[in-house]
C-alpha positions as CSV (number, residue, x, y, z in Angstrom):
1,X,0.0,0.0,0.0
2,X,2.8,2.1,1.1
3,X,4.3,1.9,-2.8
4,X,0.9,3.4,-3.9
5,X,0.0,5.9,-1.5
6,X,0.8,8.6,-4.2
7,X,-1.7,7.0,-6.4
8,X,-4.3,6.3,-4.2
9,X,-4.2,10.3,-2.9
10,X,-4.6,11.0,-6.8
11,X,-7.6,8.5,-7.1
12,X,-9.4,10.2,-4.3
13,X,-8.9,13.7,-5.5
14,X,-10.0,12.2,-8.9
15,X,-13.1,10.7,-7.4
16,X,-14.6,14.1,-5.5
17,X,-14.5,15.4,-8.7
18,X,-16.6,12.7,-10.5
19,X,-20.3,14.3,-10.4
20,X,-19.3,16.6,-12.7
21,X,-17.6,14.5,-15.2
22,X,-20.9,12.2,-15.3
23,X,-23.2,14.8,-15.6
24,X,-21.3,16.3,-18.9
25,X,-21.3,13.0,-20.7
26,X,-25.0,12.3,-19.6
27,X,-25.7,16.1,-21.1
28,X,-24.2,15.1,-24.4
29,X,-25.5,11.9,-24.6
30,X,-24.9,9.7,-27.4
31,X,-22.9,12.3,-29.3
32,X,-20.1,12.5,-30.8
33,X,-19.3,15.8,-28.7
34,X,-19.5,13.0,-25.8
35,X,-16.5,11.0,-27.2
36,X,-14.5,14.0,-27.8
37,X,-15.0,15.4,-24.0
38,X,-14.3,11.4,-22.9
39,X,-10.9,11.9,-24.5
40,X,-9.8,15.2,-23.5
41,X,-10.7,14.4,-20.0
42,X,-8.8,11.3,-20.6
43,X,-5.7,13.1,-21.3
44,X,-6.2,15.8,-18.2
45,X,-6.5,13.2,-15.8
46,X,-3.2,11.4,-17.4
47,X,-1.6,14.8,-17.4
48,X,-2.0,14.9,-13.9
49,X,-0.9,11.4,-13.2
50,X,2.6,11.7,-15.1
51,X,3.3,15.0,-12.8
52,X,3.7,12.1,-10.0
53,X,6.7,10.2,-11.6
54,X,8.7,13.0,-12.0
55,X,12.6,12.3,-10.9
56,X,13.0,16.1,-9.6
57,X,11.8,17.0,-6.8
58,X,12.3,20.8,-7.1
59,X,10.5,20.1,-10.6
60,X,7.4,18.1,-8.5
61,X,6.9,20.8,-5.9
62,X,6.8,23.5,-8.3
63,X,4.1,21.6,-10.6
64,X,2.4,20.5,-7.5
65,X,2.1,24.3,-6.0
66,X,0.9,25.2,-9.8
67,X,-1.9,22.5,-10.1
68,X,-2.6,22.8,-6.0
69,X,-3.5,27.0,-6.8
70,X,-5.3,26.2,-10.0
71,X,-7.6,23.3,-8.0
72,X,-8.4,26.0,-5.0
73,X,-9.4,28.3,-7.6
74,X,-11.8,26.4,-9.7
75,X,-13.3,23.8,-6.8
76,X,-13.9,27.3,-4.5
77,X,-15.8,28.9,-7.4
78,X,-18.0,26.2,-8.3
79,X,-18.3,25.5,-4.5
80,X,-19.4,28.9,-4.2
81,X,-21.6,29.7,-7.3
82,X,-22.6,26.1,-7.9
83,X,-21.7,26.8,-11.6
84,X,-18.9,25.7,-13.5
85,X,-15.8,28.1,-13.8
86,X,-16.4,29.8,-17.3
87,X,-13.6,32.0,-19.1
88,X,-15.8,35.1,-18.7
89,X,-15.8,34.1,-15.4
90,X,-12.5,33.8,-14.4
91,X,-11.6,37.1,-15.8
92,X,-14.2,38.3,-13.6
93,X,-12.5,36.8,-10.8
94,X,-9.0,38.6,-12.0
95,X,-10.9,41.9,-11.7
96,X,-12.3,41.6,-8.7
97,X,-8.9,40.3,-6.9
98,X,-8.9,43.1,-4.8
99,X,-11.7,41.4,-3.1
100,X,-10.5,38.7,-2.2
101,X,-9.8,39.5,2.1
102,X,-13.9,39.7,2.3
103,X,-15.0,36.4,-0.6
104,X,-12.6,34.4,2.2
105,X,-15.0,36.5,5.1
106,X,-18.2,35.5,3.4
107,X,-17.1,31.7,1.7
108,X,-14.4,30.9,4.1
109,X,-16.0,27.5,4.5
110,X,-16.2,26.8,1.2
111,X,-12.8,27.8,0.7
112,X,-11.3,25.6,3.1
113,X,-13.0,22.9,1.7
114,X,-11.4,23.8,-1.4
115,X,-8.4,24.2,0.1
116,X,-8.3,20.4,2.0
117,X,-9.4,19.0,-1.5
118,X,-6.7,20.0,-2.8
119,X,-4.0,19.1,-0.8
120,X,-4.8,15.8,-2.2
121,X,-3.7,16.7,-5.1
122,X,-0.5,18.7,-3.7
123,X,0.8,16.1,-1.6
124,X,0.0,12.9,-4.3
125,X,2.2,14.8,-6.5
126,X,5.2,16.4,-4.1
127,X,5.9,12.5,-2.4
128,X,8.9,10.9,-4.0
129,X,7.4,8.6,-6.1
130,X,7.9,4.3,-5.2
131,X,6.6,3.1,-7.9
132,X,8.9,3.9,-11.3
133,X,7.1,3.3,-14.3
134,X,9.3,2.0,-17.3
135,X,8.8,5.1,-19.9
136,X,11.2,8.1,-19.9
137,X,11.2,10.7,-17.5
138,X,11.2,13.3,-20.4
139,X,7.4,12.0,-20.8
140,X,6.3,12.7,-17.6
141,X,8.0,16.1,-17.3
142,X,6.5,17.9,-21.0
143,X,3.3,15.5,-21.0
144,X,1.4,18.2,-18.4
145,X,2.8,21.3,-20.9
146,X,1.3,19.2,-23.7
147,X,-2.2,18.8,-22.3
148,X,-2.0,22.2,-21.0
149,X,-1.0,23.3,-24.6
150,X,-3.7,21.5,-26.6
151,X,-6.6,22.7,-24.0
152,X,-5.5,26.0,-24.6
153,X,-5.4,26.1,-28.2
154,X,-8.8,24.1,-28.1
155,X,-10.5,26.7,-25.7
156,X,-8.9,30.0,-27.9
157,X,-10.8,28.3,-31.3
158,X,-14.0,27.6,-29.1
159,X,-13.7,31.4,-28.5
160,X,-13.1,30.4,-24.1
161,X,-15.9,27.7,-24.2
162,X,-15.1,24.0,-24.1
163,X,-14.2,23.1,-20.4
164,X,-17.3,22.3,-19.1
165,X,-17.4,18.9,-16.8
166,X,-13.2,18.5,-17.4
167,X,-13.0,19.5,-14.1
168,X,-9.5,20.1,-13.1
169,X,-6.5,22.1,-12.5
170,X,-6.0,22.5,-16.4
171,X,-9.0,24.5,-16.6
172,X,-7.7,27.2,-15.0
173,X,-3.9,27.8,-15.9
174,X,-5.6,27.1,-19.0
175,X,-7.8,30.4,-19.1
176,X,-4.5,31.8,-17.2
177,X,-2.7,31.0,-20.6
178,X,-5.3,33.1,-22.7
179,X,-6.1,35.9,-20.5
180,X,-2.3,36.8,-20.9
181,X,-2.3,36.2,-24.8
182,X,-5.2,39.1,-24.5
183,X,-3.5,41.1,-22.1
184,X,-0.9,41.2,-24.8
185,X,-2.7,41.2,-27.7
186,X,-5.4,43.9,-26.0
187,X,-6.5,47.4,-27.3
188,X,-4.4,49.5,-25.0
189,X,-2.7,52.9,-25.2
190,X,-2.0,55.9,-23.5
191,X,-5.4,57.3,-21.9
192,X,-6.2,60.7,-24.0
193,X,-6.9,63.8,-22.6
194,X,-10.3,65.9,-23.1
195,X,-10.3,67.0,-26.9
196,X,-13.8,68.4,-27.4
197,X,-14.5,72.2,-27.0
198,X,-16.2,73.4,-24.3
199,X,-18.8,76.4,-24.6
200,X,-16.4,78.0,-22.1
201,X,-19.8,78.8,-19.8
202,X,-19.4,78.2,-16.2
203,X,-21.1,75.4,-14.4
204,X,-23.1,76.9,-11.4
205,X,-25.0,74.0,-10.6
206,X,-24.4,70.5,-9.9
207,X,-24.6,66.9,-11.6
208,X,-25.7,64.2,-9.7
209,X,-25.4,61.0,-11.0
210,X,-26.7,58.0,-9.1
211,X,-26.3,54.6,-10.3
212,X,-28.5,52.4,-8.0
213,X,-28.0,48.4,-7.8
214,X,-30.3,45.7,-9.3
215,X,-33.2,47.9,-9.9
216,X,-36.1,46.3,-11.7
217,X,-37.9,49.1,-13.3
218,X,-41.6,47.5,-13.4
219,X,-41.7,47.5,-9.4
220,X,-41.3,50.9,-9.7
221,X,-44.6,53.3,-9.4
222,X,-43.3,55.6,-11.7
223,X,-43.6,52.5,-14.2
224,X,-46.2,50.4,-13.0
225,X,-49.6,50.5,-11.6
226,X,-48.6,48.0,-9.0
227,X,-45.4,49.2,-8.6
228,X,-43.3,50.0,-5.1
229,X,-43.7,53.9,-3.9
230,X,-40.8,55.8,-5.2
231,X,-41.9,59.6,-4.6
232,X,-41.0,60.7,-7.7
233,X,-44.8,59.9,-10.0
234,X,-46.3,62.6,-7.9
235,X,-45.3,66.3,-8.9
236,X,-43.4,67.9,-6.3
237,X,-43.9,71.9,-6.0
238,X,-40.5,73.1,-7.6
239,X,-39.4,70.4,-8.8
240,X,-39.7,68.8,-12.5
241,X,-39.4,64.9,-13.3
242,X,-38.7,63.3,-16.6
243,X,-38.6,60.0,-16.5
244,X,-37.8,58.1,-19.6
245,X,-39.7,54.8,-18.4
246,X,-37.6,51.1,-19.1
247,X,-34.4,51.8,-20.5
248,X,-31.5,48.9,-21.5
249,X,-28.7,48.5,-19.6
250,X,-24.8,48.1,-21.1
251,X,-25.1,44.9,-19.4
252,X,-26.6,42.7,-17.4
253,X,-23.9,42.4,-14.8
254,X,-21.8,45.2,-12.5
255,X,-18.6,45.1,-13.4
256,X,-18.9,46.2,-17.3
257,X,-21.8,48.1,-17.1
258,X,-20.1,50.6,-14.5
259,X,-16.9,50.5,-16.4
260,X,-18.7,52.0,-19.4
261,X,-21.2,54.0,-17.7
262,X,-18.0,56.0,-16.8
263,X,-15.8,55.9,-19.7
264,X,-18.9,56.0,-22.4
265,X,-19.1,54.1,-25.3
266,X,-21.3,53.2,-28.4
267,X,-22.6,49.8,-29.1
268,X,-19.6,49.3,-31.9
269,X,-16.6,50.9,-30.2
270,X,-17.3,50.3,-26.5
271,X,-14.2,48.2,-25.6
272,X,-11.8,50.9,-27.5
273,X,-13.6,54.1,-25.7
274,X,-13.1,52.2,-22.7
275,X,-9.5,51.6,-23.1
276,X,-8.4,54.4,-24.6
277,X,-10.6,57.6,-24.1
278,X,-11.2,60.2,-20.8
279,X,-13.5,59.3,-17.8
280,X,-16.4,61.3,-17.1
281,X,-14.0,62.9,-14.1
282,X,-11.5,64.5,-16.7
283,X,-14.5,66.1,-18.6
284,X,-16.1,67.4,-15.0
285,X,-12.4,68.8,-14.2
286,X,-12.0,70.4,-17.9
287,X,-15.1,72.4,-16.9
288,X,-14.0,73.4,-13.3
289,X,-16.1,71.3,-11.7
290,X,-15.5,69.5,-8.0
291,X,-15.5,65.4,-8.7
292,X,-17.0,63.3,-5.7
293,X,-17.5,59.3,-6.1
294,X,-19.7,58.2,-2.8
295,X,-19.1,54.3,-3.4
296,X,-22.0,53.3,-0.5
297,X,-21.0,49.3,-1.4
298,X,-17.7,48.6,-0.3
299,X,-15.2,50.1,2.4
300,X,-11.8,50.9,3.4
301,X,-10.9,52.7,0.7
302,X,-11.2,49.3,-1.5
303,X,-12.4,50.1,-5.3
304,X,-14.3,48.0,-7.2
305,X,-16.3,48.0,-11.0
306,X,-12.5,48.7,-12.8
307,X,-11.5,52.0,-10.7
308,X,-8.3,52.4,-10.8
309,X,-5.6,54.7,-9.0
310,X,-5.2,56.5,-12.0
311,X,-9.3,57.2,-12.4
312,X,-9.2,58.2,-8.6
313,X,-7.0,61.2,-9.6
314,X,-9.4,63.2,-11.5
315,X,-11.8,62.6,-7.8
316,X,-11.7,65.2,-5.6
317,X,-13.2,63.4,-2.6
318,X,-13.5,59.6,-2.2
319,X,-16.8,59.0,0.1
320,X,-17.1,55.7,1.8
321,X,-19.4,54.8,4.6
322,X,-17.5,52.6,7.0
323,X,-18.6,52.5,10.3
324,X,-22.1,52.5,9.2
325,X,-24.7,49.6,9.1
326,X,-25.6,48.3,5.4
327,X,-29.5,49.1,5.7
328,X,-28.4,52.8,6.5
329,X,-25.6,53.8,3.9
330,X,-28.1,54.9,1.0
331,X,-29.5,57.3,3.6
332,X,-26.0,58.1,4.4
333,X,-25.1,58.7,1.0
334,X,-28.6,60.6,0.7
335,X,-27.8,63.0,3.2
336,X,-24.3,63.9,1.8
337,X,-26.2,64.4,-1.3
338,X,-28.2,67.2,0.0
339,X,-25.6,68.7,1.5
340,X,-23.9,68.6,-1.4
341,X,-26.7,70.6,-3.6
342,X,-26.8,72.8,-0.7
343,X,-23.3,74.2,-0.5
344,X,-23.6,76.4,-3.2
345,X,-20.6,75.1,-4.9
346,X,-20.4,73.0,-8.5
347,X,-19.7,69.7,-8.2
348,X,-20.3,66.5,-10.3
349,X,-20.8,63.3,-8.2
350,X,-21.1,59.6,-9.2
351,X,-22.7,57.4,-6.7
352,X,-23.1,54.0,-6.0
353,X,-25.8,52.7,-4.3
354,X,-26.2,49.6,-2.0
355,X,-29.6,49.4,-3.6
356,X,-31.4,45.3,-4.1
357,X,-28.9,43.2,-5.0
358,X,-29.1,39.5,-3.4
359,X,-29.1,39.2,-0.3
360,X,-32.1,41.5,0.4
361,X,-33.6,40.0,3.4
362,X,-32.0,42.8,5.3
363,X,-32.4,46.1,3.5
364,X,-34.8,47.7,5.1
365,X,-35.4,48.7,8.7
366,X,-38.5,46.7,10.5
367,X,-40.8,49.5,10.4
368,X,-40.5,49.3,6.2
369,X,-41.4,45.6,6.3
370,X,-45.0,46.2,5.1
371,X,-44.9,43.6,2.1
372,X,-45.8,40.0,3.6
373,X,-44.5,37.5,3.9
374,X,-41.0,38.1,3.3
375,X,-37.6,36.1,3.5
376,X,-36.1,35.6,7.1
377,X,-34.5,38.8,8.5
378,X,-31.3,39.1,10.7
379,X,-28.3,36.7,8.8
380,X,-27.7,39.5,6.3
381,X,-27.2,42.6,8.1
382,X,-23.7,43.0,7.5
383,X,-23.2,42.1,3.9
384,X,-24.0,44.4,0.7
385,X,-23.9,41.9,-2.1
386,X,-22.8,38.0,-2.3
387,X,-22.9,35.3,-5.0
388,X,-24.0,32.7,-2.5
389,X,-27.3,31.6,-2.1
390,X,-27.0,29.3,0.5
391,X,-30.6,29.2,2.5
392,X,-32.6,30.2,-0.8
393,X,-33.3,27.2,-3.2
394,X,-35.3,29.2,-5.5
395,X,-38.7,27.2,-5.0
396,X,-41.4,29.6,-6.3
397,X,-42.8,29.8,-2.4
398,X,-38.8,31.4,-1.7
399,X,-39.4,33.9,-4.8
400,X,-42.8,34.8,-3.6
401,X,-40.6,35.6,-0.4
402,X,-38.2,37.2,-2.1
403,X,-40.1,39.8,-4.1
404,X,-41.8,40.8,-1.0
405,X,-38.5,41.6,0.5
406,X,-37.2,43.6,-2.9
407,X,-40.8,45.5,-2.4
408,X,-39.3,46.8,0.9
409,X,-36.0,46.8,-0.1
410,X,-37.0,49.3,-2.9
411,X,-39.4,51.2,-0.6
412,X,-36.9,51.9,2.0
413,X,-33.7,52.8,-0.4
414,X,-35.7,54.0,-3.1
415,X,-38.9,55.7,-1.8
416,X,-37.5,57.0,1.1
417,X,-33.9,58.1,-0.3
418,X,-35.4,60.2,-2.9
419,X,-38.5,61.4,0.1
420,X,-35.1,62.9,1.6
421,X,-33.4,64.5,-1.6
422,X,-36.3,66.0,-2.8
423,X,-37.4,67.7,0.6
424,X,-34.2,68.8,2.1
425,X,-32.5,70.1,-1.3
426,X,-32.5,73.0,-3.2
427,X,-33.1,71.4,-6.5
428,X,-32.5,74.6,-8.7
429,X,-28.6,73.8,-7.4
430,X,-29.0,71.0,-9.6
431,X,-30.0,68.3,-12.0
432,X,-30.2,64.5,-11.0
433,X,-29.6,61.4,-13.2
434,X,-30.7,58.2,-11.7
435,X,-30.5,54.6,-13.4
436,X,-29.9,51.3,-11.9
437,X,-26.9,49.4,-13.1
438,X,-29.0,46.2,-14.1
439,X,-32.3,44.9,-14.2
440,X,-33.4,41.7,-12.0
441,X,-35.3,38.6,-13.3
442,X,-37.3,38.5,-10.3
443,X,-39.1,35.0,-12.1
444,X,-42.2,36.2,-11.7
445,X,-42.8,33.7,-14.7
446,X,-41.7,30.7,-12.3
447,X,-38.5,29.9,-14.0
448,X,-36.6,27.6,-12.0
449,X,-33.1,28.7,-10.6
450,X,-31.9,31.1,-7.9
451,X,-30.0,33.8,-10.0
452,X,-31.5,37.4,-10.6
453,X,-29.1,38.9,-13.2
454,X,-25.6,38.0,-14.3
455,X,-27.2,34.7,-16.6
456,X,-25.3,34.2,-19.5
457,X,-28.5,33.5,-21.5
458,X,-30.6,36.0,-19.4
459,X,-34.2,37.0,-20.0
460,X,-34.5,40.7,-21.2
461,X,-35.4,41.4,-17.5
462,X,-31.7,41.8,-16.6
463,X,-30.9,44.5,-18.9
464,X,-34.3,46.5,-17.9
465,X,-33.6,49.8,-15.6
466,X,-34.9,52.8,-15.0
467,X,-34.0,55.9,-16.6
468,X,-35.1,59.6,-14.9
469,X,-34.4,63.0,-14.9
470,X,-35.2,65.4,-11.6
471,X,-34.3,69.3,-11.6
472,X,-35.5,72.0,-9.9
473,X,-38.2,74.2,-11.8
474,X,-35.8,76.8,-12.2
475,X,-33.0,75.5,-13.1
476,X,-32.2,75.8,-16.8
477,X,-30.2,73.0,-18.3
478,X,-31.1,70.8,-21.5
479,X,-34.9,71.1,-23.3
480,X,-36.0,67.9,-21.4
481,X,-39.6,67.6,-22.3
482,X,-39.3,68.2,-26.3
483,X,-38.5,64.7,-26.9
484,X,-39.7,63.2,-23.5
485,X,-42.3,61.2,-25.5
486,X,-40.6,60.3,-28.1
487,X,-37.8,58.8,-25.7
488,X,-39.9,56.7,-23.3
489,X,-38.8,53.0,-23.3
490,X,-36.7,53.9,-26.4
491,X,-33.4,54.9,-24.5
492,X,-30.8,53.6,-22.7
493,X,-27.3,53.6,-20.9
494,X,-25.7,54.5,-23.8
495,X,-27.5,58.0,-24.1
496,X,-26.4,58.6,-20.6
497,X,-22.5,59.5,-21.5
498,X,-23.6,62.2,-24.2
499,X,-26.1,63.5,-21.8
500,X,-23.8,64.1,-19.2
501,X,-21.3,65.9,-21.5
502,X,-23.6,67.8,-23.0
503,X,-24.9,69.1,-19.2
504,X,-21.2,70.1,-19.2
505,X,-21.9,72.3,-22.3
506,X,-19.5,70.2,-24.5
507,X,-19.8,70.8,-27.7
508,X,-23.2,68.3,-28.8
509,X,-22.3,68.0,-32.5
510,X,-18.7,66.8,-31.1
511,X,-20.2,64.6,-28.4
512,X,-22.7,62.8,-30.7
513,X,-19.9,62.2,-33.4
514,X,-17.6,60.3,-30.5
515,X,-20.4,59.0,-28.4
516,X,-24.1,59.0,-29.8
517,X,-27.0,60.7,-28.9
518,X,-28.3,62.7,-25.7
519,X,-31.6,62.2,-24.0
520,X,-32.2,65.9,-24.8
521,X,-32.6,64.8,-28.8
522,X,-34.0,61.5,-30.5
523,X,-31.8,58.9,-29.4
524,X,-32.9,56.5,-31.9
525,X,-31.3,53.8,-29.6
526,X,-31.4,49.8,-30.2
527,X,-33.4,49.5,-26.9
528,X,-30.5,46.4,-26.6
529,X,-28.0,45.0,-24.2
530,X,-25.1,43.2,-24.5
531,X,-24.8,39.5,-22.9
532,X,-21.4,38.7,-24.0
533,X,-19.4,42.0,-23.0
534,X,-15.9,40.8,-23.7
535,X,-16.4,39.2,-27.0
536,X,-13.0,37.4,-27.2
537,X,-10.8,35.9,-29.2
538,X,-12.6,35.8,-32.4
539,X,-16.2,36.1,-30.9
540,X,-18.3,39.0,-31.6
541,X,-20.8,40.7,-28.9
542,X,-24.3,39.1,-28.3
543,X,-26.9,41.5,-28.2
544,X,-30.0,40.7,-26.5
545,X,-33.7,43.1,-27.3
546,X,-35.6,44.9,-24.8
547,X,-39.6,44.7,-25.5
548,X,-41.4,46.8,-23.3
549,X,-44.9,45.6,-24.7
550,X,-43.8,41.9,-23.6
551,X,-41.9,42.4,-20.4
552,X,-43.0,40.5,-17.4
553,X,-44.8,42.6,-14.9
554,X,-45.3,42.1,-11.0
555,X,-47.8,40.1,-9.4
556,X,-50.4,42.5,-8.5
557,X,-50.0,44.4,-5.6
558,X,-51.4,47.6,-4.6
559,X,-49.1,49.9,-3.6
560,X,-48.8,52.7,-0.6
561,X,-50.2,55.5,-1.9
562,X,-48.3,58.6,0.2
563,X,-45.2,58.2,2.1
564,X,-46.8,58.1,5.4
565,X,-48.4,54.4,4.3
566,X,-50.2,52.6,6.4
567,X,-49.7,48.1,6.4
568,X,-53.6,48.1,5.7
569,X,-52.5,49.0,2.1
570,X,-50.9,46.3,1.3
571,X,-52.6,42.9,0.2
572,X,-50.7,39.7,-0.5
573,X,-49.5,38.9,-3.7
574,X,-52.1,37.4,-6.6
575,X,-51.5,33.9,-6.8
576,X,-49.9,32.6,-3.3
């Protein structure tokens, strides 16, 4: 037994991984797609066999410590997400390395399980080896390389795609062999400085732009019959709305959408603009205006949605909210808002909102719980946004649950954040532009599965968000209502960028030539967003349509009618 031990570590490791390999072969059937994953799983699994009967030792432990990260890596993600590791996704997991101290905080369990898996693997392969098999040692040493070649060149022509159920190490330092051949193949160069004119007229008002988080634009009142109470439908004395109804997102997930929401970008040069052109903050700073980013999601100074220490340059202040709870950080950002508008200064300001994304069994304070039943309350309190879904299996009675919550959720940080804007700010001082940065597929059509945005095939409820303009009365800006009809659910994130210039008095011809239409003109927009943002190597973007005539709306629920609402407004929901 002792001569084997190396093996039979190997076999084990081999073994937890097994589930998946069936399940791929039983989703191809009798294919021939089926015989070619049997073989390349063949040779991955003999790829990681030979590393044991390597003579160097120096030579095992350094192709041990290489296969042992590459295991933690994919087992933790899929342990985590219950999804398989996708290329998109493991680029995603590049960007959001800076993360990493609170994924361990909130998965540390299914990290460390990760982690004891795949010492399996680590020690099978780092034990001098008892058994010699009678073939060169050359063989064993470039057979890994090899496999680790050919699954590289095989996942480059499938465009990323092709590792599904291979399960193991080679997936990963796979997609770590391509995401370098982009990085150096990429579009980069030097980030240009502002080259439109400006109309030289000074700014003596502020921009507000808040980007809130998984907002679902039919839950809204402003947009629904049934919809949550927002406080904007109802016309405030002094104070104009223009809302542009459901609007496409860039994306349906964070990250991107952000990214471009901030950099600008048209539909066929997005990933160029991105790369290449000014942030929003240089054009504010051009114009002599004061740059705030309130990030209400994350702390410690951490950045997140492609920020970089070159971006946070052009920022004059950096708002975070540490030492205050999750449920109160949009109200915190709210009320730095106001004072913001109220200081008589000109400022531009980007913020991020905590907003609904999952979990939202927390999000609200008690006394906003007035949808019921709703999901239970006190496990969350301390967590913004997480992948896992551990306690919600996504059975229509948890959804049912869980769109009761996002009612709350939406009433609390919605209703209530914009209750405070609009009565403690002077909104002549300024003109607000408020969006979500994705829709949610709430599955109000009982589709099964516990993801609300992010789906690689998503329903065109993902890339849904609102879209509004609020000013004060007098406050003179862009002709907002000459093409306010003809604009409604035919606009999107990609009119935002041209707007924002053009509230900086940019010159509009310029700014439409670079970046497309304003909301102040007919945007003629594609009412599209895209569902395969990094189209790489060799694949093209995959635009999916919005249709407001075919969206899905909420179960009926009649909403609180005033702010001061009262629980005897609320029924339950239609069919539960």
């Amino acid at each position: 037994m002792k001569s084997y031990f190396k093996e039979f570590l190997i076999l084990i490791y081999v073994l937890m991984g097994s589930t998946a390999y069936f399940d791929r072969v039983v989703d191809l059937g009798v294919s021939f797609g089926a015989v070619v994953f049997i073989g390349l799983l063949s040779l991955c699994l003999l790829g990681i066999v030979s590393t044991l009967y390597i003579k160097n030792t120096l030579l095992r432990v350094i192709y041990g410590l290489i296969f042992f990260v590459s295991s933690v890596v994919l087992l933790a993600y899929e342990n985590i997400t219950a999804d398989f590791l996708t290329y998109n996704a493991f680029i995603s997991l590049l960007n959001a390395r800076g993360f990493a101290g609170e994924a361990f905080e909130q998965f540390h369990s299914q990290i460390v399980v990760s982690l004891l898996i795949s010492l399996f693997l680590l020690v099978a392969i780092v034990l001098k080896p008892k058994y010699k098999p009678a073939l060169s040692n050359k063989l064993f040493l470039f057979f890994p390389l090899s496999v680790a070649f050919l699954l590289t060149i095989m996942l480059f022509l499938r465009g990323g795609d092709g590792g599904k159920g291979l399960q193991s190490p080679f997936i990963p330092i796979a997609y770590a062999s391509l995401a370098v051949y982009e990085v150096s193949n990429s579009i980069v160069g030097d980030r240009e400085d502002v080259q439109i004119d400006s109309k030289d007229k000074k700014i003596d008002h502020d921009i507000i732009f808040i980007i809130d988080e998984s907002i679902s634009p039919g839950y809204l009142d402003i947009n629904s019959e049934y919809g949550v109470l927002t406080n904007l439908k109802k016309k405030k004395q002094g104070v104009n709305i223009f809302n542009y109804g459901y609007a496409a997102s860039i994306t349906n997930c964070s990250y991107e959408t952000n990214l471009s929401l901030r950099y600008g970008g048209t539909r066929d040069k997005y990933l160029t603009i991105i790369s290449t052109m000014p942030s929003i903050w240089q054009y504010a700073k051009k114009v002599n205006m004061r740059t705030v980013y309130i990030d209400t999601q994350r702390t410690g100074m951490k950045l997140q949605n492609g920020m970089t220490d070159e971006e946070l340059e052009y920022v004059d202040e950096f708002i975070q909210f540490d030492d205050t709870p999750v449920v109160s950080r949009d109200l915190a950002a709210a009320s730095k808002i106001i004072e913001l508008i109220n200081n008589d200064k000109s400022e531009f300001v980007i913020i991020n909102k905590i907003g609904g994304h999952f979990p939202v069994h927390d999000k609200f304070p008690d006394e906003y719980a007035v949808y019921k039943p709703s999901l239970p309350r006190g496990a969350y309190k301390n967590i913004a946004d997480t992948g896992s879904r551990e306690g919600f299996a996504g059975s229509m009675n948890d959804w049912f649950l869980y769109r009761n919550s996002y009612r709350n959720t939406l009433l609390w940080g919605v209703g209530h954040f914009f209750d405070e804007i609009l009565t403690k700010s002077n909104l002549d001082n300024a003109v607000i532009l408020y969006t979500s940065d994705h829709g949610q597929d709430l599955h109000e059509t009982e589709k099964k599965g516990t993801d609300t945005h992010c789906s690689s095939t998503p329903r065109m409820d993902e890339g849904m968000v609102p879209l509004l303009i609020v000013q004060g009365e007098k406050r003179v800006t862009l002709n907002w209502k000459k093409h306010i009809d003809d604009n409604k659910n035919k606009s999107s994130h990609y009119n935002i960028f041209p707007t924002l210039l053009s509230l900086m008095s940019y010159d509009a011809l310029e700014v439409r030539k670079i970046y497309g239409n304003s909301l102040d003109i007919l945007t003629n927009d594609d009412l599209t967003f895209n569902t395969l943002f990094y189209a790489r190597l060799g694949k093209k973007a995959e635009w999916k349509k919005i249709e407001p005539d075919n969206i899905s709306m909420p179960p009926e629920y009649r909403h609180a009618v005033e702010s001061g609402f009262k629980k005897d407004d609320i029924k339950k929901e239609g069919h539960f």
